[in-house]
SERO-4910 file (N, C-alpha, C, O; in steps of 0.05 Angstrom, whole numbers):
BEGIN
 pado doro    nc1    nc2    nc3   cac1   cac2   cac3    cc1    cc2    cc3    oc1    oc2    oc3
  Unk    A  -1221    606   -675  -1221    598   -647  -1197    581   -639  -1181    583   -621
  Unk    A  -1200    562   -660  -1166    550   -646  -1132    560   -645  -1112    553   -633
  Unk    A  -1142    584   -669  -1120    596   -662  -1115    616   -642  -1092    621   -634
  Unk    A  -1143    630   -630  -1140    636   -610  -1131    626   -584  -1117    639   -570
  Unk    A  -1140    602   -578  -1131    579   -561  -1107    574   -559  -1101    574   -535
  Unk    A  -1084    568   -577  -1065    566   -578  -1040    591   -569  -1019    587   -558
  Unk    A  -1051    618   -577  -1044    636   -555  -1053    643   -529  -1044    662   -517
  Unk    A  -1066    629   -522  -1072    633   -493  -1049    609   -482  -1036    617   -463
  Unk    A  -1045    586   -491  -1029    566   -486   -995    585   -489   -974    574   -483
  Unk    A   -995    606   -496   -971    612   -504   -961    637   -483   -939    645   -477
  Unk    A   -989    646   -476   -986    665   -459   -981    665   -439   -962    676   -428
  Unk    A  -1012    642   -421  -1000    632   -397   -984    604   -390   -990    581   -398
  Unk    A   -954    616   -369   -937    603   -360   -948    568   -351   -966    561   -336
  Unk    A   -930    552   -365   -944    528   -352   -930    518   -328   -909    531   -325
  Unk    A   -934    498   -306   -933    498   -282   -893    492   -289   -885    485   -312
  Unk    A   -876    495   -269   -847    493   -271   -830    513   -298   -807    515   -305
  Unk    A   -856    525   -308   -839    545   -325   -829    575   -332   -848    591   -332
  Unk    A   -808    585   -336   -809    611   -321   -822    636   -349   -829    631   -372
  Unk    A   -821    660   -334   -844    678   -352   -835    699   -341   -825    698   -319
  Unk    A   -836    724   -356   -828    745   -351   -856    763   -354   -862    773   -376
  Unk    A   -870    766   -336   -899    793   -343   -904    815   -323   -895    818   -300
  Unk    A   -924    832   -338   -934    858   -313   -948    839   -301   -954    820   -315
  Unk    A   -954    837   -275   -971    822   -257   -990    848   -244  -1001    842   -223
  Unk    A   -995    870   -254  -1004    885   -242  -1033    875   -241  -1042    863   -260
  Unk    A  -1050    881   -218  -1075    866   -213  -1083    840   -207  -1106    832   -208
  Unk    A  -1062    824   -201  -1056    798   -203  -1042    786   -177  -1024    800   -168
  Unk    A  -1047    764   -166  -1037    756   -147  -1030    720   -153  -1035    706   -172
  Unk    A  -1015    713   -124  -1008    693   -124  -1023    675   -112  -1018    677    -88
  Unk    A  -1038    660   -117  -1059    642   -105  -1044    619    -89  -1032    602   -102
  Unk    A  -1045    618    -64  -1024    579    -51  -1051    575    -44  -1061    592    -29
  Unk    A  -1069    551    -54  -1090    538    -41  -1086    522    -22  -1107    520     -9
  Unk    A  -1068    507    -13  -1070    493     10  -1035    489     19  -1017    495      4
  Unk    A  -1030    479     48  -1008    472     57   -997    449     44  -1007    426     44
  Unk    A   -969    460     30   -957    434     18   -929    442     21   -922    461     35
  Unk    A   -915    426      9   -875    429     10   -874    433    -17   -851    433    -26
  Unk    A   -901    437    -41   -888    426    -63   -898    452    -79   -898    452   -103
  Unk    A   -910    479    -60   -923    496    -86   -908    525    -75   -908    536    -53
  Unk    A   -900    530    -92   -883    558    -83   -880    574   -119   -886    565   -141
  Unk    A   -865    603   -108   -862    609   -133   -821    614   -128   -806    618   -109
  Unk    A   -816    612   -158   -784    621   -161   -784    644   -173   -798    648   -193
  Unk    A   -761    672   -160   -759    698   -169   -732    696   -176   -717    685   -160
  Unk    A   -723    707   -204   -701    711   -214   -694    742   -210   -697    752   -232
  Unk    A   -685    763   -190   -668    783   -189   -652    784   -210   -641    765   -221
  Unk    A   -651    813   -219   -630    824   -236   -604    833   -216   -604    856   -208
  Unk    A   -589    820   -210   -570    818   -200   -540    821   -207   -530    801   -197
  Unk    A   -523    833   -215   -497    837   -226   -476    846   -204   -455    853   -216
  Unk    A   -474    848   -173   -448    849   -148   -471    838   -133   -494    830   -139
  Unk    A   -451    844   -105   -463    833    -87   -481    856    -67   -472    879    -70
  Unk    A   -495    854    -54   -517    864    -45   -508    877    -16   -509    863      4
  Unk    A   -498    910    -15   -500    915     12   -522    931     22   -520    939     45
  Unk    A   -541    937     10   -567    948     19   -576    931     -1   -567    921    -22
  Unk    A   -613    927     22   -630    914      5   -653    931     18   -654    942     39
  Unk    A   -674    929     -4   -703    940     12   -730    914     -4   -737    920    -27
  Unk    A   -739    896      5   -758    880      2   -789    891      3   -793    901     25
  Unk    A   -810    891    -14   -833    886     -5   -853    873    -18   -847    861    -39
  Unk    A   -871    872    -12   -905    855    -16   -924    864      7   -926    878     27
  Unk    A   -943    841    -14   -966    850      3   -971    809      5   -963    792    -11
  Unk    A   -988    806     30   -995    787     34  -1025    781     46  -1036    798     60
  Unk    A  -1039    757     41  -1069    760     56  -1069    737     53  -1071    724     32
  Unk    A  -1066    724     87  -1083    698    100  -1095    702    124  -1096    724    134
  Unk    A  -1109    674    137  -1119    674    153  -1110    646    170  -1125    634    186
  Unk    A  -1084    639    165  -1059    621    178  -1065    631    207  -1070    654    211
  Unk    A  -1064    609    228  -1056    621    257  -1028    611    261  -1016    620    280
  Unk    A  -1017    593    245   -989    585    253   -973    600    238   -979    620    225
  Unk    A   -952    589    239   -925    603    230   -921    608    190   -931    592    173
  Unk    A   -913    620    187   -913    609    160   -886    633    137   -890    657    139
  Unk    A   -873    628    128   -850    654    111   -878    659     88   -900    648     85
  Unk    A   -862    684     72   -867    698     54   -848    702     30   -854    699      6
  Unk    A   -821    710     42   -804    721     28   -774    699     38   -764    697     60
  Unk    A   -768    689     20   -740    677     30   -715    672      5   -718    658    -16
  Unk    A   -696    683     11   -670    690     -1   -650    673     18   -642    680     40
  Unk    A   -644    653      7   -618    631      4   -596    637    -10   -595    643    -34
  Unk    A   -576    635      8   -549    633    -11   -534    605    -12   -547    585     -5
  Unk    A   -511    603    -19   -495    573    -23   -492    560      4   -488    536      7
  Unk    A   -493    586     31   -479    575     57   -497    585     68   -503    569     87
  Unk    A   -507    598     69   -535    620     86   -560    607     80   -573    622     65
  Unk    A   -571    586     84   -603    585     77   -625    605     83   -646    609     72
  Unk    A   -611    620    109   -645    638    111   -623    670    116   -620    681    138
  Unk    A   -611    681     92   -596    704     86   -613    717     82   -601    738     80
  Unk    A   -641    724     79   -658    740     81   -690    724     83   -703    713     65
  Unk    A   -696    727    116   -726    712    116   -744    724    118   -742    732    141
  Unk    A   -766    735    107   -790    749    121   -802    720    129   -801    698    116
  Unk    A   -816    727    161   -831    704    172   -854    707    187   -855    727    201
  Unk    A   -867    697    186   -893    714    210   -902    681    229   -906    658    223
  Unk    A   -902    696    255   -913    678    277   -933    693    284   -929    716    294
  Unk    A   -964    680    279   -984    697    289   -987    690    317   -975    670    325
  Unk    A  -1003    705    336  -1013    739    316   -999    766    313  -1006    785    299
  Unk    A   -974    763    334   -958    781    335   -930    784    325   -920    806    317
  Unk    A   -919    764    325   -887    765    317   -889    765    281   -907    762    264
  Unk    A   -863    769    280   -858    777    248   -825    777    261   -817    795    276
  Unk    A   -808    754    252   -780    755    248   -772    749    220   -782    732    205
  Unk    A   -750    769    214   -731    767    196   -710    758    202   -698    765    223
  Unk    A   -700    738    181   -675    728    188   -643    748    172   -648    756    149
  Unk    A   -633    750    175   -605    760    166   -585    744    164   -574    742    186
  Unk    A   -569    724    139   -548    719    152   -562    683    171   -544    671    183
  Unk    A   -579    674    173   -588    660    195   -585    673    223   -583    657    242
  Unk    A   -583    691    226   -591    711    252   -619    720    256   -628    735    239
  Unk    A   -633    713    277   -664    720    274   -663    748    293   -649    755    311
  Unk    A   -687    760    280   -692    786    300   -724    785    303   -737    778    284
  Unk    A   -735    792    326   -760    791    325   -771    805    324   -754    821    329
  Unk    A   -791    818    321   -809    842    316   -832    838    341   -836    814    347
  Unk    A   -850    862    357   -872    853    362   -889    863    351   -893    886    359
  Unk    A   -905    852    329   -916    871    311   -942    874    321   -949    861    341
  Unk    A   -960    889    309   -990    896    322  -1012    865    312  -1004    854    292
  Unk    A  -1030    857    323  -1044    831    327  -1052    821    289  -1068    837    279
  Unk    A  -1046    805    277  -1058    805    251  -1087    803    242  -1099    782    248
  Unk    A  -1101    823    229  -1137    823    222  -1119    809    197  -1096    806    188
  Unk    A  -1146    804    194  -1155    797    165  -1165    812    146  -1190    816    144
  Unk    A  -1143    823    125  -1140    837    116  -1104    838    100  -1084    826    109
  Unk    A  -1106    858     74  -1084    857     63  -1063    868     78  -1066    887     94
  Unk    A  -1035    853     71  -1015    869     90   -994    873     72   -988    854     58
  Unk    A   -975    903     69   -958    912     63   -935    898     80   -940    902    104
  Unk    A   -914    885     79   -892    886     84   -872    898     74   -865    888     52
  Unk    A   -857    920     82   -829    927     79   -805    918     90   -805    921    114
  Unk    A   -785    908     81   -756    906    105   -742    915     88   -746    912     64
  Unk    A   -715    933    104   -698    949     95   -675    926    109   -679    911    128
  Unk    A   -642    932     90   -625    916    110   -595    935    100   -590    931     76
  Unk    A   -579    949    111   -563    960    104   -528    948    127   -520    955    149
  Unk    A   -518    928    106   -489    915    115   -475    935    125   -461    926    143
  Unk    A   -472    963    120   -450    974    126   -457    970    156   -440    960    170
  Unk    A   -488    977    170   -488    993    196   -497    964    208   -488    956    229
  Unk    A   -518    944    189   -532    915    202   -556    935    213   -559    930    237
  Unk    A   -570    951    207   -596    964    213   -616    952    196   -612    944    173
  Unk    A   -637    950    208   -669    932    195   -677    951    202   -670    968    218
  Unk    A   -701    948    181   -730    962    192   -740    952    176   -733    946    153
  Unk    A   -768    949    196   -793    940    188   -819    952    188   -830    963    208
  Unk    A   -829    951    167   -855    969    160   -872    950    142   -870    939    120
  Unk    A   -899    950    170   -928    936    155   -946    949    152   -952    961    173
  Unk    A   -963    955    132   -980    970    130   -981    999    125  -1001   1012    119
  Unk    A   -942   1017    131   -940   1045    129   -930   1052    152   -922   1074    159
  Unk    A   -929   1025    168   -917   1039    203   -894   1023    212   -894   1000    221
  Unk    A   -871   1039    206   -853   1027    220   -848   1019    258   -855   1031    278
  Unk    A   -833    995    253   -831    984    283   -797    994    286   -782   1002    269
  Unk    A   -792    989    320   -773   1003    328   -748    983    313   -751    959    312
  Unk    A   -729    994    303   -710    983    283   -681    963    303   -676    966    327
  Unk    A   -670    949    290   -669    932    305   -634    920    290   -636    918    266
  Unk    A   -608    914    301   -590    908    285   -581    878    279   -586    859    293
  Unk    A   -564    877    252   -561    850    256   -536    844    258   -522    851    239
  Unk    A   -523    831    277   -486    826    275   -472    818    256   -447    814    259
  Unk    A   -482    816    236   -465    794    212   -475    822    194   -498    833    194
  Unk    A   -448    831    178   -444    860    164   -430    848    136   -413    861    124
  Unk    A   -437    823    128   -426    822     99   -458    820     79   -481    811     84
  Unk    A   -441    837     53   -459    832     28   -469    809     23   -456    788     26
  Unk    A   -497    812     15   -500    790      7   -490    775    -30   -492    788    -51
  Unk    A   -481    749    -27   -465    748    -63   -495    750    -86   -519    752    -82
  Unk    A   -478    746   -109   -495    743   -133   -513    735   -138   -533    745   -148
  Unk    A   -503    703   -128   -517    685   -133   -539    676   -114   -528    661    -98
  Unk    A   -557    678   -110   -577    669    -93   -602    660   -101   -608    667   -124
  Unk    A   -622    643    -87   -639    625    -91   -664    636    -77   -667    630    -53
  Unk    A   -687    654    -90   -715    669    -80   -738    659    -81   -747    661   -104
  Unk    A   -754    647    -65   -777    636    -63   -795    645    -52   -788    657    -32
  Unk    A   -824    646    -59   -847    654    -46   -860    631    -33   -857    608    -39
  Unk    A   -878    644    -10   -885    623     13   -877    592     11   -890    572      5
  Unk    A   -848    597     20   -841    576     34   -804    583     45   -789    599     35
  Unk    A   -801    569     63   -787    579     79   -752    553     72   -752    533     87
  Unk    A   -736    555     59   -705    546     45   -698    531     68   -695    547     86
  Unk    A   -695    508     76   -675    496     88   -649    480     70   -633    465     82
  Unk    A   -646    484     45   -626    482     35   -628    506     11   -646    522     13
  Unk    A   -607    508    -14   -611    524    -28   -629    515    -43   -627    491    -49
  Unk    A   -651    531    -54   -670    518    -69   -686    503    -58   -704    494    -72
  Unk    A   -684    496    -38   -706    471    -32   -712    456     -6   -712    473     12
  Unk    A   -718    433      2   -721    428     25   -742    439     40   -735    448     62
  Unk    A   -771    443     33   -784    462     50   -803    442     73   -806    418     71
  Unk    A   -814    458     93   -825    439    101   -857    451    100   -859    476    102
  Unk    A   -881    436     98   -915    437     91   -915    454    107   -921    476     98
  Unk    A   -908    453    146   -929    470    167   -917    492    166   -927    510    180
  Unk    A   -891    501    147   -887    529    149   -895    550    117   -888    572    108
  Unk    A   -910    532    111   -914    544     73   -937    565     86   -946    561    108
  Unk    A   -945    585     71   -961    608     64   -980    587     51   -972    568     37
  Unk    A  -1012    594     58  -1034    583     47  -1049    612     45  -1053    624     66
  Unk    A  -1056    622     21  -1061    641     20  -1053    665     -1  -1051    653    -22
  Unk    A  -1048    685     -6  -1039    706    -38  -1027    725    -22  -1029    735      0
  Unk    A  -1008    725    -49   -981    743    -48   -986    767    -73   -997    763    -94
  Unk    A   -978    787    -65   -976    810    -93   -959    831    -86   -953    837    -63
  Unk    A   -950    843   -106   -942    868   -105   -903    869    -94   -893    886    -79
  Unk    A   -888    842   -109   -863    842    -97   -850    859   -118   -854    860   -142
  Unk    A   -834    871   -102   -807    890   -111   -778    883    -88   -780    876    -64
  Unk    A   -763    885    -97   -745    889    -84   -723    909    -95   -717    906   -118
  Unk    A   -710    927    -82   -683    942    -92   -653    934    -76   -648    921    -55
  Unk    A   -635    951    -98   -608    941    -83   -604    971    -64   -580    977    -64
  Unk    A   -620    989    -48   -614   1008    -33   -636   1006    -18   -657    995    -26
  Unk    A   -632   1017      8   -653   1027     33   -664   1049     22   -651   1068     14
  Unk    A   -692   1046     22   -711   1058     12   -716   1088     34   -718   1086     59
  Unk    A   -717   1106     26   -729   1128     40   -765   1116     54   -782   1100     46
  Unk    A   -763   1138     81   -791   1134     83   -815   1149     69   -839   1145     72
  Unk    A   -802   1170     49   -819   1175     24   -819   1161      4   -839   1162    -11
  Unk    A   -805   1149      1   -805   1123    -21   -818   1098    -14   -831   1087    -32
  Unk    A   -816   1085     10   -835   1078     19   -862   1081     15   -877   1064      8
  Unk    A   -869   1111     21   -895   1112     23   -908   1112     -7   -931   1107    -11
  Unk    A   -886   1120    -30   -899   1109    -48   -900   1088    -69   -909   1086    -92
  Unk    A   -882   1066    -44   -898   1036    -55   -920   1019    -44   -927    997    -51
  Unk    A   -928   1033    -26   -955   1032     -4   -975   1037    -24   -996   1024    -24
  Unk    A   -971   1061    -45   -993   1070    -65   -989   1061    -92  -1002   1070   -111
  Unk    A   -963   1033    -94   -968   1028   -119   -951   1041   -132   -947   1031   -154
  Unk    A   -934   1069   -126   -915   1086   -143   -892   1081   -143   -878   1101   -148
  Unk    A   -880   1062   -140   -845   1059   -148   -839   1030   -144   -846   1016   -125
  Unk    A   -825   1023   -167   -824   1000   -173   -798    982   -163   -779    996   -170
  Unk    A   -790    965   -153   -765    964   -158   -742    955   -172   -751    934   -182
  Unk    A   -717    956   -180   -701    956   -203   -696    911   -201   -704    894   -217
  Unk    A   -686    907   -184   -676    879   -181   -710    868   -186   -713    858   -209
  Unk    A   -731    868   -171   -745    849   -176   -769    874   -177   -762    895   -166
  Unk    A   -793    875   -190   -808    889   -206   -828    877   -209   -831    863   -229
  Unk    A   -848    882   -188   -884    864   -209   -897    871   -231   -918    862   -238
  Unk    A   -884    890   -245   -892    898   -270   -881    893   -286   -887    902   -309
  Unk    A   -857    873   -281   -844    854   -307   -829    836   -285   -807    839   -273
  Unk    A   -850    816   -283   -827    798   -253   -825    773   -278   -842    768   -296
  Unk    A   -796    761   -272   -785    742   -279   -794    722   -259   -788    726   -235
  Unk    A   -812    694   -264   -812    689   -242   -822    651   -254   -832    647   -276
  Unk    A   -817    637   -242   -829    608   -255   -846    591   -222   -839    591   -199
  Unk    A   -867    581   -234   -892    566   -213   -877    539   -214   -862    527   -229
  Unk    A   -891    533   -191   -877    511   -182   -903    495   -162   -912    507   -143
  Unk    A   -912    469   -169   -935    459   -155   -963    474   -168   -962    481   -192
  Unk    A   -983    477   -154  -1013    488   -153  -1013    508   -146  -1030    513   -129
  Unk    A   -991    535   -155  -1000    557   -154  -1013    565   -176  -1011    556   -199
  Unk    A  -1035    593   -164  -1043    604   -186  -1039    627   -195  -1021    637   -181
  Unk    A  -1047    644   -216  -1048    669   -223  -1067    681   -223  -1075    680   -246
  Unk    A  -1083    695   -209  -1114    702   -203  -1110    732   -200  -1093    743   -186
  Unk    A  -1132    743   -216  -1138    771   -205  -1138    783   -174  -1151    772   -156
  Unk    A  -1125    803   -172  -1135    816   -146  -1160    828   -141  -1172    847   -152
  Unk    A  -1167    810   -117  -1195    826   -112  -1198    846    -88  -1193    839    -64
  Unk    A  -1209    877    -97  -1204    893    -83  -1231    889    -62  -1252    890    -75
  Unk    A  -1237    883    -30  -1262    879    -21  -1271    895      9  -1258    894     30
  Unk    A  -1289    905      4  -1292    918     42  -1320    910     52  -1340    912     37
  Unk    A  -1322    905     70  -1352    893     93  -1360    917     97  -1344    935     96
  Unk    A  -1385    922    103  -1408    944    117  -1428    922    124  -1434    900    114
  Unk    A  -1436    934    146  -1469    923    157  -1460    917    187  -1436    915    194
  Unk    A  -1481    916    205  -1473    911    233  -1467    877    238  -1478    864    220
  Unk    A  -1454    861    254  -1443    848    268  -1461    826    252  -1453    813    233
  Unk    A  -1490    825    263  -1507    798    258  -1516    796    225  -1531    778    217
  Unk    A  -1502    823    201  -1519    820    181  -1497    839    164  -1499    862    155
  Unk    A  -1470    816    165  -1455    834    153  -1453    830    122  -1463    810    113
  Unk    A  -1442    848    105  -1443    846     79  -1417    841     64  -1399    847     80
  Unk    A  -1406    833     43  -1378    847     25  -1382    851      0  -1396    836    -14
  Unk    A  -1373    870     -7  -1364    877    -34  -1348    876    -47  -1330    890    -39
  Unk    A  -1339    860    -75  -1310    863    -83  -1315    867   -116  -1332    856   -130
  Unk    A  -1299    883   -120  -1291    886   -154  -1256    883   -155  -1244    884   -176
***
């Protein structure tokens, strides 16, 4: 028994330390609004970045503002933001250039985010759930460098750091990938099903270190039936 114990100590990551695993089935737990609980993603990175394609999945029930996805560079703090203002907006930043989205009203329920960003043309697109919104450009057409600084729910006012509580994600994250090309919308559709992974960042071997009271918790798959006054859920 105690030697079993001691591999479990070995297995799971302790809080500020980094870990390389499949996370498949597994999510990111933020229990409450803070500045101090996020996660760090280490990209496989070797030039600088003129196409990027980002995604995850996310599930809260936040009415305020809150990021997901944020990529800092040395001079750029918000060089790539996923952001959501409920119940409709969803801006990405580029560069600190914001664009806004009007996206359809947020349920409650899991959400796919996609963003595509291609320097040569400054073309976005955005895709939640499998449906892209009308695409949208950004003026600033340089690569992004090497070196950059990736955090989950919480939003960079310096590199690495600086966040502030009312804009943190309270709530689970899963399923991040990111690549260094614009994704087809058949490729797309099959990271919607789980089928393609991506090369820079990969939830089936993410490099990644906790930071604060995050957790590592199973995903729970769940759907309601029953009418209005006597409703039910199910989850495995």
């Amino acid at each position: 028994m105690k030697l079993c114990a001691l591999l479990l100590l070995f297995l799971i990551p302790a809080p500020g330390s980094q870990a390389q695993q499949d996370l498949s089935g597994k999510v990111f737990l933020f229990p409450k609004e803070t500045s101090s609980d996020y996660v760090i993603l280490t990209p496989k990175v070797a030039k600088p970045l003129e196409k990027v394609t980002v995604c995850l999945r996310s599930y809260s029930d936040l009415s305020r503002n809150y990021a997901t996805f944020s990529l800092a560079t040395q001079d750029r703090y918000n060089a790539f933001l996923i952001f959501f203002q409920p119940p409709s907006i969803c801006s990405i930043h580029i560069y600190d250039e914001e664009l806004q989205f009007i996206v359809d009203s947020e349920a409650l329920q899991w959400k796919q985010t996609c963003v595509t960003w291609d320097s040569q043309t400054g073309v976005v697109q955005l895709w939640i759930n499998g449906k892209l919104y009308p695409r949208k450009v950004s003026g600033r057409k340089f690569p992004i460098p090497e070196q950059t600084s990736i955090i989950l729910a919480q939003d960079q006012d310096s590199f690495g750091g600086r966040f502030e509580a009312s804009q943190s994600l309270v709530g689970e994250i899963s399923d991040v990938h990111m690549w260094d090309e614009v994704l087809s919308p058949e490729d797309l559709q099959k990271v919607l099903y789980g089928g393609h992974s991506g090369n820079l960042i990969s939830w089936k071997s993410l490099h990644y270190g906790v930071k604060g009271n995050v957790l590592v918790q199973p995903k729970l798959q769940c759907r309601s039936w029953g009418y209005s006054s006597s409703q039910y859920t199910s989850c495995s």
